[in-house]
N, C-alpha and C positions, 0 to 999 in steps of 0.2 A: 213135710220136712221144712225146717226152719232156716232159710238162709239170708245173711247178713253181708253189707259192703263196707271195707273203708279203707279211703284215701289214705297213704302215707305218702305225705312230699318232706324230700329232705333240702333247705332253706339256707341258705348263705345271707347272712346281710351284717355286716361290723358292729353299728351302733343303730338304732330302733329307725325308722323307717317306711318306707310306701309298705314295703312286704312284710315287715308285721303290723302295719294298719289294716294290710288285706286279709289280714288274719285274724285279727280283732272284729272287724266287721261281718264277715263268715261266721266268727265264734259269740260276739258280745246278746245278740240277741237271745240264745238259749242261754249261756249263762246267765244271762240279765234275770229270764224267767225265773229259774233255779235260785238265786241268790234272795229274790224277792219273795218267791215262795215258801224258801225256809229261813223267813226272819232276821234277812242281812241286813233290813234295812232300822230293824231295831237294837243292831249293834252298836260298835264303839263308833263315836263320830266321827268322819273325817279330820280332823285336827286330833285327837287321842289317836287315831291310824300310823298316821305320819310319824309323830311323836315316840308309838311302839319302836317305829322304824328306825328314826333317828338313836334313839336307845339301844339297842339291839344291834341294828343292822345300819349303822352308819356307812358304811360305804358302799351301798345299793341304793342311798337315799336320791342321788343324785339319777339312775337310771332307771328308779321308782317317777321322779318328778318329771321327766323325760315320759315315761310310758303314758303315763294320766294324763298327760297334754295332748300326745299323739291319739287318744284313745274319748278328745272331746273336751277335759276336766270338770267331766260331770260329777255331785257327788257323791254318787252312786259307785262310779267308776274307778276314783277314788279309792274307797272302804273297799271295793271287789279286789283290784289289785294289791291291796296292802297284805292280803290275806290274813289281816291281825282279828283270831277271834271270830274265825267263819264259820258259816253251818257246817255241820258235821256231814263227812263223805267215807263211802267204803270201800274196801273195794278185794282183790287176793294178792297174788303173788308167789313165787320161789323165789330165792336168793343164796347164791354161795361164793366162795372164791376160794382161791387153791395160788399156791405158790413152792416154786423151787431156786433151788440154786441158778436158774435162768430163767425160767417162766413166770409169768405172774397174767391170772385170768379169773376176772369177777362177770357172772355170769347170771342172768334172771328172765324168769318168764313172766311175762305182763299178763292177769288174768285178770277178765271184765266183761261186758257186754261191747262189741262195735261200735254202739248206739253214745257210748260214755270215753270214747277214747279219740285226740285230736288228731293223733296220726301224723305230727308234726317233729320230725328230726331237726335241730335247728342249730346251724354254727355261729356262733356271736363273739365279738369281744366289746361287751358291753362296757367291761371296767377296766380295757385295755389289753384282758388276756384271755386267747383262745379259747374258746369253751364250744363243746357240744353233747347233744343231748335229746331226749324225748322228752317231748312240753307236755305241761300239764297249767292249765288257770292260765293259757298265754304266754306265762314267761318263767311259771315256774317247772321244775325238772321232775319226772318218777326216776330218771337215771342219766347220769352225764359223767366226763370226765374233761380234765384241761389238760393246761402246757404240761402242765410239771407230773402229768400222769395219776393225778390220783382220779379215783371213781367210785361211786356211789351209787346204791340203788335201794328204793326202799319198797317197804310192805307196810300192810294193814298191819295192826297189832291184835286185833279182835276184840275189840272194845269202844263201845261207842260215846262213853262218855267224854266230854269235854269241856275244859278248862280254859285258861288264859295263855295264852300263845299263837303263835304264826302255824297256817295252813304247812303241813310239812315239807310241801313241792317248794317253797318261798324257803324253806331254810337249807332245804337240798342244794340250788340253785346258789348261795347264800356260801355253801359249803366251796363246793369248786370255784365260787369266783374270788376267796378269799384266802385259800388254804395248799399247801404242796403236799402234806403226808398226812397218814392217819391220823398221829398222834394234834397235830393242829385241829383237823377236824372235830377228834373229840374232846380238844378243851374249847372250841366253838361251839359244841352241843351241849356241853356241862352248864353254858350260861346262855341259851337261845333256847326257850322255851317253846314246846310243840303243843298245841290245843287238843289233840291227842294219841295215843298209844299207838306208836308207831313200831316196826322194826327196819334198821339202816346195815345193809352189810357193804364196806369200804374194804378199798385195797390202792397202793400208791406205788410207784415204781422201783422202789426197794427191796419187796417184797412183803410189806405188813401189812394183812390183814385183820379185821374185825368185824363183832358182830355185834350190833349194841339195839338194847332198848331202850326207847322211850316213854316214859310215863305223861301222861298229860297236864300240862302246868307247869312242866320243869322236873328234869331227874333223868339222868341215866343208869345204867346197867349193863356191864360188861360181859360177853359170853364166851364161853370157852372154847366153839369155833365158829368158823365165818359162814356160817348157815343161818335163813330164817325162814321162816314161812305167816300164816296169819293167828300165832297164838304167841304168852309171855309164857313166863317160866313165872310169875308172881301166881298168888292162891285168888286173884278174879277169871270167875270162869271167861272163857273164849265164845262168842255169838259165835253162831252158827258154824265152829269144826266141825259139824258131821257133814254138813254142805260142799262147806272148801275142801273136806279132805285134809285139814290143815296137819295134825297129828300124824296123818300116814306119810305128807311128804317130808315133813320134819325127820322120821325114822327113816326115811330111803337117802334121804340126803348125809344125815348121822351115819348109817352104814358105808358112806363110800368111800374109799380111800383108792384116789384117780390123781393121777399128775394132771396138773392144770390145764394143758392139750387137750384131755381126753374131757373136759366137765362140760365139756359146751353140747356132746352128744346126749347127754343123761337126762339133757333137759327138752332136748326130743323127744323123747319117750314116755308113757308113762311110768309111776305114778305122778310125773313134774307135768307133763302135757295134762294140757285140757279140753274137751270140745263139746262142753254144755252149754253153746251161744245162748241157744233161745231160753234157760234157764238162766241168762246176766253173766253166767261162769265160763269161760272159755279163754285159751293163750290167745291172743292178739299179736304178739309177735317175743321171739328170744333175742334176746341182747348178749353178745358175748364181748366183753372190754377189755383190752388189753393192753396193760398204765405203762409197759415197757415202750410201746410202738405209737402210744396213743392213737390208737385204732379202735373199731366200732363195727360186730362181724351181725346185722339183724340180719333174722332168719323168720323169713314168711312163706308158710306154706310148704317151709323143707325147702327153699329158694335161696342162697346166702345175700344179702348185699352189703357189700365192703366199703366205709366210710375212712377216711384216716385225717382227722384233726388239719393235717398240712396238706392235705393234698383231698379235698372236701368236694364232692360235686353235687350237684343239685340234679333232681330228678324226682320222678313218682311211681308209685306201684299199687295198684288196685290188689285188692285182696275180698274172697267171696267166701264168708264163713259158712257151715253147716254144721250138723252134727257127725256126718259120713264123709266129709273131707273138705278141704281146704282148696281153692284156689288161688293161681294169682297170673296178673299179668302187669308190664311196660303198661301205661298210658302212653304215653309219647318218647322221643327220645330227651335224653340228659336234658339238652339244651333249651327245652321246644318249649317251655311257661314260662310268663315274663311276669316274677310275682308283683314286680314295681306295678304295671299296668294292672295288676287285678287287685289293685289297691279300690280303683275304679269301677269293681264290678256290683250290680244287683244283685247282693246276698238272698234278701228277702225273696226275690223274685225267682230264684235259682231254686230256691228250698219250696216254693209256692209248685213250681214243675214237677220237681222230684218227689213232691206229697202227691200231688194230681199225677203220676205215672206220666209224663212227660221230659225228662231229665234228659238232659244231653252232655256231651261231654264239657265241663270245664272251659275249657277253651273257646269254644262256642261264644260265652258268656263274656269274654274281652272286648273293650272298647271298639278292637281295630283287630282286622284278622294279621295285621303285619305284626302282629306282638307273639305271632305264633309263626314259626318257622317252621317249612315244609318239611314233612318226615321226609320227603324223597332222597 
């Protein structure tokens, strides 16, 4: 039996800092490999990076310039975070949203191997406005929502070609830190081009929903409800639907007609649950958003935990995949990681244990045992 572990800590910090340095140094080594592996480094130059940025994405430029400093300003590190024009990545997904005359709830399962997911919940207000969300590339989003309620979540699109544009987590992230309702959102994707076929299901605290594809290079495509999963509706066949099941969860989702309370269960269940870890496919965790309360309901393990934008706390939860069920447990309490001090910590050395069947807790690993307070 194949089973799998990962860390989810959910992360407070306003503007970039010791705790996403400590996160960048836990994360930059693997990604460093991966990036260099699949030919980042014969990408666009760091000065064309920037440049996409500044074009595009001007008003992230400044906490683009911020992250590459904090993260060394290598220029390597540079082009990884610009995500302009990066190797190509895969991955699954559900996605739906539902709304009524009071309710409004966008709701998705994150599907992947353990092995490929940061596990990182993070509340920022980088460009001044609340935002939170699950990281992807350090600082870009697979799903987040802000002040003004609106929320985003995206999917593979099943297609591995790619073109010219931004990693799609960077345009995600891009989206809520610039935008209040759908309709902004999707004249911010009409002109912010994705490197590849993606699908984004949005909902904002009005009630509008949508469901849009992206093509790679620039292009969307509007769909007639707020459903997606890992295939288009265009005539390029989908890699590997018979894998993802992409088709089957598209019709189970298409069939249901649920007030928005009720959508966050269906994604429990199959055919939206997943639990082929050791096969790379499996739920890593359910996101239930909800852009009226701006709140944030992840669900590990059939475990709920409750996030709310204004009232945000920090903590972590271990999670034990298999194919035959799920675990989880508390690491510590709420308060007990001082991510400032584990800015501090031997990443390298920590991952050197845990390869060699030596791993200890986290905590362990801190400068000073006083940066961890007593469970008692």
């Amino acid at each position: 039996m194949t089973r799998m572990t990962l860390t989810f800590d959910a992360v407070s910090e306003a503007q970039p800092g010791p705790k996403w340095m400590a996160r960048w140094q836990r994360s930059w080594p693997a990604y460093e490999a991966w990036f260099a592996a699949r030919g980042g480094h014969t990408g666009p130059t760091r000065t064309q990076c920037r440049s996409a940025m500044k074009r595009y994405m001007p008003e992230l430029v400044a906490t683009y310039d911020n992250l590459v400093t904090l993260a060394g300003g290598s220029d390597r590190a540079a082009r990884f975070l610009s995500t302009w024009c990066p190797p190509r990545y895969l991955g699954g997904c559900s996605l739906a949203a539902a709304a009524d005359g009071d309710e409004v709830r966008l709701v998705r399962n994150y599907d992947l191997s353990p092995d490929l997911n940061e596990g990182l919940l993070l509340r920022t207000e980088w460009t001044g406005r609340p935002v939170m969300g699950m990281v992807e590339f350090l600082w870009g989003l697979s799903d987040g929502i802000n002040d003004a309620g609106l929320s985003v979540a995206l999917a593979y699109g099943g297609r591995s070609e790619t073109r010219k544009g931004f990693g799609i987590t960077t345009i995600l992230r891009y989206l809520v830190e610039t935008c209040d309702t759908v309709d902004q959102a999707i004249a911010a994707l009409k002109r912010v081009p994705s490197h590849m076929a993606y699908n984004l299901v949005l909902a904002d605290a009005s009630g509008h929903t949508a469901s849009i594809e992206l093509s790679p290079g620039g292009g969307i495509k509007l769909m007639p409800r707020a459903i997606a999963t890992n295939h288009q509706s265009g005539p390029e066949v989908a890699e590997r639907s018979a894998f993802t099941r992409s088709f089957e969860r598209l019709a189970h989702l298409d069939r249901l007609r649920l007030n928005p309370g009720e959508l966050n269960r269906e994604f429990l269940a199959p055919p939206l649950i997943q639990d082929r870890y050791g096969e790379g496919f499996g739920t890593l965790f359910t996101a239930e958003y909800d852009p009226k309360r701006r709140t944030l309901g992840l669900t590990l393990d059939g475990d709920r935990w409750d996030q709310a934008l204004h009232g945000f706390k920090e903590g972590q939860r271990v999670v034990t995949y298999s194919n035959d069920a799920v675990e989880s447990h508390c690491a510590w309490p709420t308060e007990a990681l001082d991510w400032s001090a584990a800015a501090k910590i031997d990443w390298r050395q920590l991952a050197r244990d845990y390869a060699n069947g030596r791993g200890r807790m986290i905590a362990a690993y801190l400068p000073s045992a006083a940066n961890v307070k007593s469970a008692a």
